[in-house]
FILUMBA-470319 format. One line per field, with one value per residue: residue number from 1; x, y, z of N, C-alpha, C in turn; residue in one letter. Coordinates in Angstrom, 2 decimals, always signed. Layout:
BEGIN
k <- [NUM_...]
n_x <- [X_...]
n_y <- [Y_...]
n_z <- [Z_...]
ca_x <- [X_...]
ca_y <- [Y_...]
ca_z <- [Z_...]
c_x <- [X_...]
c_y <- [Y_...]
c_z <- [Z_...]
r <- [A_...]
end
This chain:
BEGIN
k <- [1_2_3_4_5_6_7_8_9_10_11_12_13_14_15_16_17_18_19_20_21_22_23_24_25_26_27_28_29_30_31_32_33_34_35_36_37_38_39_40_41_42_43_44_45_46_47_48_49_50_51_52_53_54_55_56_57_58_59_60_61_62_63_64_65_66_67_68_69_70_71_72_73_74_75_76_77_78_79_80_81_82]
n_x <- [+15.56_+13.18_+11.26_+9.25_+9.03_+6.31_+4.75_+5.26_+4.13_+1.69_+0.76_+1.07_-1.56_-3.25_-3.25_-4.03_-6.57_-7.58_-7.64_-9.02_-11.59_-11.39_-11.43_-14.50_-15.53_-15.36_-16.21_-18.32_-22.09_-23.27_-21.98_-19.06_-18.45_-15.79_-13.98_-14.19_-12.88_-10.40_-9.40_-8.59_-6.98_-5.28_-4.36_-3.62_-1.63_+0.34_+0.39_+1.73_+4.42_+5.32_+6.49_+7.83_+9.57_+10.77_+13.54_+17.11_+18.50_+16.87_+15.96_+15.25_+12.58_+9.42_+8.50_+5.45_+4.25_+3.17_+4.83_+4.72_+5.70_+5.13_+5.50_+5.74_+7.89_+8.56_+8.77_+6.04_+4.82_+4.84_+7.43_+8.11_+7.74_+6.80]
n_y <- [-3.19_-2.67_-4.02_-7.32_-9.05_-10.13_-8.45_-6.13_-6.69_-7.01_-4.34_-3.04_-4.36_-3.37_-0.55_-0.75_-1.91_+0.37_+2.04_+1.35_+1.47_+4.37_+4.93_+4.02_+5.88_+8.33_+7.71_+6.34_+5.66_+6.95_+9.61_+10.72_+13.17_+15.76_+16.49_+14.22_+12.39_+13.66_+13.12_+10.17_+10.00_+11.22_+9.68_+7.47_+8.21_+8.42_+6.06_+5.16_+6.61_+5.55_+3.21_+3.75_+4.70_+2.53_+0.94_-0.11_-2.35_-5.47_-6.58_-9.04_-8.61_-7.58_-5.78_-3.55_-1.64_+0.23_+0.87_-0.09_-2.53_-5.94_-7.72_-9.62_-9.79_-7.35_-6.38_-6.21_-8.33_-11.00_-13.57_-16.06_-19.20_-20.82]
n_z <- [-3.24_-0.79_+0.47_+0.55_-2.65_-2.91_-1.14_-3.03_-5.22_-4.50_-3.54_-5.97_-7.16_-5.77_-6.43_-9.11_-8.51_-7.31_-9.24_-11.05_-10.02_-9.43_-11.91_-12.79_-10.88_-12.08_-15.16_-14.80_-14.57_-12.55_-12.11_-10.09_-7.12_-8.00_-5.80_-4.77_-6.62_-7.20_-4.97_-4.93_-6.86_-5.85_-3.67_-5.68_-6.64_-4.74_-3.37_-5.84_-5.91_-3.15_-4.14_-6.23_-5.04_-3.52_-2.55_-2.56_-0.61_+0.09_+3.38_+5.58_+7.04_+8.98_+7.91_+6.46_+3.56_+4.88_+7.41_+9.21_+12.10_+12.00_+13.42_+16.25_+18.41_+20.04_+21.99_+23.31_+23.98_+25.77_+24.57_+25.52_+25.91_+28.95]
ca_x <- [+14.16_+13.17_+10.42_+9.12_+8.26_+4.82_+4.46_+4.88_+3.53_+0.33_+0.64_+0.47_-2.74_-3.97_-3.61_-4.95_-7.90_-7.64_-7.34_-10.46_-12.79_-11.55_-12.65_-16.22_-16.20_-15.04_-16.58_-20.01_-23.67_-22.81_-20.39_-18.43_-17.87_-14.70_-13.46_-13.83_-12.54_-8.79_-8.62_-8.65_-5.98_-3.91_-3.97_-2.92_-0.62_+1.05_+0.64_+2.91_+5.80_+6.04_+6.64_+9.21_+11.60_+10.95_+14.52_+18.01_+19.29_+16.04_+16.23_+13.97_+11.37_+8.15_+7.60_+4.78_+4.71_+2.65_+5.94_+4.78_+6.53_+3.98_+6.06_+5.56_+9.22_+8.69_+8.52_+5.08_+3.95_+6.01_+6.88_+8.99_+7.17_+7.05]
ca_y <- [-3.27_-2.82_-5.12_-8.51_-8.67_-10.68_-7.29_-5.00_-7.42_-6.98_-3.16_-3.01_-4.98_-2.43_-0.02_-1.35_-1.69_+1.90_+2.61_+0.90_+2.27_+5.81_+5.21_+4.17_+6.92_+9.44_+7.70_+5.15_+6.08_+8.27_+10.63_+10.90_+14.65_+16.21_+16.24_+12.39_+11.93_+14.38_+12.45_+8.87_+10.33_+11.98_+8.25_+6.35_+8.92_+8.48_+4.29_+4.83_+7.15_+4.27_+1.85_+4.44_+4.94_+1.26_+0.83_-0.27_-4.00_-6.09_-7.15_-9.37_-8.11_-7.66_-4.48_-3.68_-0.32_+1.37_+1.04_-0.67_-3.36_-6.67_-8.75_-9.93_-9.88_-6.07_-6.23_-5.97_-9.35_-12.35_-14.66_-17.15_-20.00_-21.05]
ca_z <- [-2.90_+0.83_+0.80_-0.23_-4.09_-2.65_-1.04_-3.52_-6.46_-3.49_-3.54_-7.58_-7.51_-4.95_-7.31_-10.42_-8.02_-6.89_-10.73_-11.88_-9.18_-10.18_-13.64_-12.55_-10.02_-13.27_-16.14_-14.43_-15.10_-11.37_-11.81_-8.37_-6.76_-8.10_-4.97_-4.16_-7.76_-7.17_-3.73_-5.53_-7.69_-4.93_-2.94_-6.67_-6.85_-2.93_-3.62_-6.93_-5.21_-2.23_-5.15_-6.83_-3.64_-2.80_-3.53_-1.66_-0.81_+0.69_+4.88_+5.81_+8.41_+9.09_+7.60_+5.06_+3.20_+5.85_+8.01_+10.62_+11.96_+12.24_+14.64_+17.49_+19.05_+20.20_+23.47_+24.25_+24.13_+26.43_+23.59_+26.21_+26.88_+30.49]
c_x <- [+14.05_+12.03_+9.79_+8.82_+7.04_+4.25_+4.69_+4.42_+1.77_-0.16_+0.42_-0.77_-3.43_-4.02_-4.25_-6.53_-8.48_-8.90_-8.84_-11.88_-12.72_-12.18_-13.82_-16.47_-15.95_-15.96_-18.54_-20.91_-23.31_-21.77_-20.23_-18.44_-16.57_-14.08_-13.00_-13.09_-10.78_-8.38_-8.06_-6.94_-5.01_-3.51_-3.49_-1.61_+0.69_+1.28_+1.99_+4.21_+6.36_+6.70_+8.00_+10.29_+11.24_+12.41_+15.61_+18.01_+17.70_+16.67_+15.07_+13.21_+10.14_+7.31_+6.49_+5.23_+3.82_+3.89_+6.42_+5.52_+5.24_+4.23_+5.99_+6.99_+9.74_+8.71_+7.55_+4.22_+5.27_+6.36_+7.67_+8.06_+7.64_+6.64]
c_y <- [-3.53_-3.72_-6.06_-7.82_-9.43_-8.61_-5.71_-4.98_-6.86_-5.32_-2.72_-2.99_-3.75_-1.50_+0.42_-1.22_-0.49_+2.25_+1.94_+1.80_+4.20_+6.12_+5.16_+5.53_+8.21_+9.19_+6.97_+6.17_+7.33_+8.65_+10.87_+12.50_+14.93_+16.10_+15.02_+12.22_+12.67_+13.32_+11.23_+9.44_+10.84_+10.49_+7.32_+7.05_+8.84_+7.42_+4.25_+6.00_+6.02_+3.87_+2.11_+4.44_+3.65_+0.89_+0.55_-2.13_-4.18_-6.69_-7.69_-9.18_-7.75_-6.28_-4.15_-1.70_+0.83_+1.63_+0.97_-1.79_-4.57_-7.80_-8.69_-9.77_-8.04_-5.56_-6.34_-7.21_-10.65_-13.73_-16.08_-17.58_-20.43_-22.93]
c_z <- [-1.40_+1.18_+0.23_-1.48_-3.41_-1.85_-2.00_-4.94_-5.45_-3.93_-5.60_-7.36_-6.65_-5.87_-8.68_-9.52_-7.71_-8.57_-11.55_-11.27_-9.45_-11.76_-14.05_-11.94_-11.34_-14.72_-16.11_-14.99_-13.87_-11.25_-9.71_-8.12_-7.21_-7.17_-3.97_-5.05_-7.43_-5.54_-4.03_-6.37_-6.96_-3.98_-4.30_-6.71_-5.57_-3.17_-4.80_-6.65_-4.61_-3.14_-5.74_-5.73_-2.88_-3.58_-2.23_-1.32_+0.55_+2.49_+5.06_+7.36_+8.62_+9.00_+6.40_+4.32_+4.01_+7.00_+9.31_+10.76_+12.39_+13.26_+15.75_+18.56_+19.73_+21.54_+24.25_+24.48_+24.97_+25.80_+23.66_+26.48_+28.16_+30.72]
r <- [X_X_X_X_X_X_X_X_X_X_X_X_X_X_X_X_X_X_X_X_X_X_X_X_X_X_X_X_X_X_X_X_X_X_X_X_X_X_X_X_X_X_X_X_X_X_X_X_X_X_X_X_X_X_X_X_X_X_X_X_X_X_X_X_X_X_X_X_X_X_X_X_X_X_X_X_X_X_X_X_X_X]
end
């Protein structure tokens, strides 16, 4: 696993949330556009791949699954006190 379980216990829940709001936007009193409705389903669908090839021996760093890095130690900030 390449990144925290708090981060990808996080990324679940994101999806469940995805996953509910597609079922209002598919099933509510207002049907959604087909085309908002296949996009919702093409982003649950992209969220649950990450999740699948989240895989390999954990390092700890400050990456999330967007694959940025969130640390400060990058050069662009001077993080020697004086």
């Amino acid at each position: 696993m390449n990144h925290k379980i708090s981060a990808f216990c996080d990324k679940i829940d994101s999806v469940k949330k995805m996953s509910d709001i597609l079922r209002e936007m598919k099933y509510g009193e207002e049907k959604a556009p087909t085309n908002e409705i296949d996009a919702m389903i093409q982003t649950i669908q992209a969220d649950c791949l990450l999740l699948a090839n989240d895989k390999g021996d954990y390092a700890k760093e400050n990456y999330d699954y967007s694959g940025v890095d969130h640390g400060f130690d990058h050069g662009l900030y001077d993080s020697e006190k004086k």
